[in-house]
N, C-alpha and C positions, 0 to 999 in steps of 0.2 A: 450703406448703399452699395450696393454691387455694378462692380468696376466692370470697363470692357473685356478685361482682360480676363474676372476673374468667369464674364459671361462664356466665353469663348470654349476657358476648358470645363464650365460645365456642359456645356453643349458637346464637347468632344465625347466626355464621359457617360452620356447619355445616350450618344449615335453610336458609342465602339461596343456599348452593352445590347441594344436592340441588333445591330449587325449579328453578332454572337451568339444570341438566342433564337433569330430565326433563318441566318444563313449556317451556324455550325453545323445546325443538326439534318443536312444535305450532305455530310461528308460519308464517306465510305471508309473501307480499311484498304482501299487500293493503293497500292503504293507505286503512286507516281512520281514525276522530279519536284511538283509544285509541292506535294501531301510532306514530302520529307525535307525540303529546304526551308530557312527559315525567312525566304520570299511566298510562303505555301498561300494558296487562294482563300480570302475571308467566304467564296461561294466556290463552287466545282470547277470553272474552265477559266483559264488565265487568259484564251484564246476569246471570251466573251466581252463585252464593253461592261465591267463591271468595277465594283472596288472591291481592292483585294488586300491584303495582308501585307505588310511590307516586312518589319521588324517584327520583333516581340511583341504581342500585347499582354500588358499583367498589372493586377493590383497587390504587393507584394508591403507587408508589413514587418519591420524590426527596429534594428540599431546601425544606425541613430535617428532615420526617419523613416519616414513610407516613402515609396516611390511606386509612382504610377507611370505606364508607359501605352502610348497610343500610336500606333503605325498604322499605315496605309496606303494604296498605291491605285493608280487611274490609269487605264491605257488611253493615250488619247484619239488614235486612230483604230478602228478595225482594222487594217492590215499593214499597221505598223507599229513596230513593237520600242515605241516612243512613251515614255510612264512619267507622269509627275508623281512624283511622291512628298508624302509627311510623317515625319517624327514627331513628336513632343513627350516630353520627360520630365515629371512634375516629383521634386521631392518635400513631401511635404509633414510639418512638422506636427501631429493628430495632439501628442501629448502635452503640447505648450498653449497658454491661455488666449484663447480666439483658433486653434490651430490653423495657425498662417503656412504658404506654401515659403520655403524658404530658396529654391530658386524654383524657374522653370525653364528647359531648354527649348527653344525651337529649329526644327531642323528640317528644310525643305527642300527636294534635289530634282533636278532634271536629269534622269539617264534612260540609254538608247540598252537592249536586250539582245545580243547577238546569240541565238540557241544555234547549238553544235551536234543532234540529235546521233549522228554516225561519227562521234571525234572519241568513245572509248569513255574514260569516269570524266572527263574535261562534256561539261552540256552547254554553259553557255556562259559569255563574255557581257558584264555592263562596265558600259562605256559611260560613267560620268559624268554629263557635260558641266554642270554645276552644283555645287553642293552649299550649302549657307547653314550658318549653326551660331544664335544668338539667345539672352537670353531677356533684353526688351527692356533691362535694368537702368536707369539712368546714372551719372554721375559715375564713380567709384568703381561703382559696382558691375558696373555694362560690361557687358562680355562679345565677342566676336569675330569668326572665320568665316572666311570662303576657302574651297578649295574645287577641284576635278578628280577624278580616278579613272580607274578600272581596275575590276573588280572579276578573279575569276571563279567560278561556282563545279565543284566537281565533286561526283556520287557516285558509289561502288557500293556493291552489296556481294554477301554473304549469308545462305542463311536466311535465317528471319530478320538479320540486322544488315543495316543500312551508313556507311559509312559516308560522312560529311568532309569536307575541308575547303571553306570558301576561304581566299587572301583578298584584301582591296590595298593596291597600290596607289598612293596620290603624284597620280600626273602632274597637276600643276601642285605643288608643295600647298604653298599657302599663299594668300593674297587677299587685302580689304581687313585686315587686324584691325580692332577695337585698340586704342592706344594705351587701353587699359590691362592689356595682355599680349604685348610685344614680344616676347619672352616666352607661348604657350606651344612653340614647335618642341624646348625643349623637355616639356609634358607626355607629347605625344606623338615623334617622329613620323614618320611619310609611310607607315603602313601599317596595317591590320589584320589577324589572320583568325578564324574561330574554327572548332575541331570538333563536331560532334556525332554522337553515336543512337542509333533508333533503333530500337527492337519491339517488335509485334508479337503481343501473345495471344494466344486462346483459351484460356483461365475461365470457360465459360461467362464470358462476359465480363468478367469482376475486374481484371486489368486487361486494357488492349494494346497501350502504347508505353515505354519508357523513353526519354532521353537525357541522354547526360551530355553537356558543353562544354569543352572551354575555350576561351577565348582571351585572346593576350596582344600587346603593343608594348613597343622599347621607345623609351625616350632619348632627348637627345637630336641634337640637330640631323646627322644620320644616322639614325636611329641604333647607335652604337652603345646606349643607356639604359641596361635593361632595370635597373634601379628604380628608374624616373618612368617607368610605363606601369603600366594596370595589366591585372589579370583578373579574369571572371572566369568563375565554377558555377553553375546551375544543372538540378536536375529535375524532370518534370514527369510525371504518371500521370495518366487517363484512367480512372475507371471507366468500363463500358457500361454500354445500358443506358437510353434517353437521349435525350434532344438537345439536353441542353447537360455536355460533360465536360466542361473545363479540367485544364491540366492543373494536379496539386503543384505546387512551384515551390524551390525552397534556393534560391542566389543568395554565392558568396564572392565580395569583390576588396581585392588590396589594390594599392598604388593613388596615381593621379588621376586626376582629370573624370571623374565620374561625372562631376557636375561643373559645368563651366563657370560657376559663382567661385568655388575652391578647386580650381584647375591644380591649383601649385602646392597644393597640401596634401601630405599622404595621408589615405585613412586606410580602416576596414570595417567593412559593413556586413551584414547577415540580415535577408528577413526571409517571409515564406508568406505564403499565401496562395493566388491565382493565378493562370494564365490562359487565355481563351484562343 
């Protein structure tokens, strides 16, 4: 019988695929601050009341599971640039009997948009107000943070390439632990930083976009542990041409804390697949 929960992400699964099929294929090769940041708009104007793109979105398959991931973000006023947003992070295991999802993150945040249009590669400040990341587990196994940040977003270009480097610093550290991961500040220290690079080609259509990432966190109460933190490698190609061009995707991830069910476990993972 199908669970609430499990009703939920197939409904996500379903609205982040129609999103993608009829809002991607409105995008242009203009390279604005939305097209090249990985806050980029799931439709054209972040300035509209729409839903937009928060994180990554990707269906990526390897070792040791799949992982699916579904972001998106809401302005809640027209003229103010106040955003609820949602994560969820589903790793889920395809090759084992029934393939059960073996966790699922949920991650849902209030933050305020401070754009800087005349501050230089610095564009704009999100201000945090709350952050929550759980993962709805009972017993054992429940997992759970709150935190605040800010978060700063800054783009320089070059060229046809487009140079990234967002940091998010947590304001409030941490606060509202699950009693079952008391111990998860020192997994994933008080901030975060991701580095990536974009280049636009004209290959007559055949490639139009590359990006390569990375992305890293030190563990460690302050974050003096680069041992105990994660790092991520991802690179993504667009072929051109059509409506509906998802990025090929191929993430590579060491350390802790991918999945808040094994916060406290090092692993590494590889898969590839899609990302929209």
């Amino acid at each position: 019988m199908l669970s609430l929960k499990n009703f939920f992400i197939a409904l996500f699964l379903i609205s982040s695929f129609f999103t993608s099929v009829f809002c991607f294929g409105e995008e242009t090769k203009k390279t604005n601050i939305d097209e090249l940041s990985n806050t980029q708009s799931v439709c054209p104007s972040d300035s509209e009341d729409r839903i937009a793109r928060h994180k990554d979105i990707y269906f990526i398959y390897g070792d040791p599971n799949t992982k699916v991931q579904i972001s998106l973000k809401f302005k809640l006023f027209s003229k103010n640039n106040l955003f609820l947003a949602y994560t969820q992070t589903m790793f889920w295991d395809l090759a084992k009997n029934s393939s059960p999802f073996k966790d699922v993150d949920y991650n849902p945040e209030l933050f305020y948009r401070i754009n800087l249009p005349n501050s230089g590669i610095l564009k704009s400040i999100d201000i945090g107000l709350f952050e929550h990341k759980s993962n709805g587990e009972p017993g054992l196994d429940s997992r759970a943070w709150n935190r605040s940040y800010v978060k700063f977003n800054t783009v320089s270009r070059f060229y046809k390439w487009t140079f990234n480097w967002d940091t998010k610093v947590f304001a409030l550290y941490r606060f509202g632990l699950d009693k079952t991961n008391q111990d998860i500040g020192y997994y994933m220290g008080f901030w975060e930083t991701k580095i990536y690079f974009v280049n636009f080609f004209d290959l007559n259509d055949f490639i139009d976009r590359a990006q390569l990432y990375f992305s890293f966190f030190s563990g460690g109460e302050i974050s003096q542990c680069i041992s105990k933190g994660g790092q991520e490698l991802g690179l993504k190609i667009r072929i051109g041409g059509g409506k509906f061009n998802p990025f090929f995707f191929v993430q590579l991830y060491h350390g802790y804390n991918e999945s808040l069910l094994d916060y406290n476990k090092e692993s590494f993972s590889y898969r590839f697949g899609l990302s929209f």
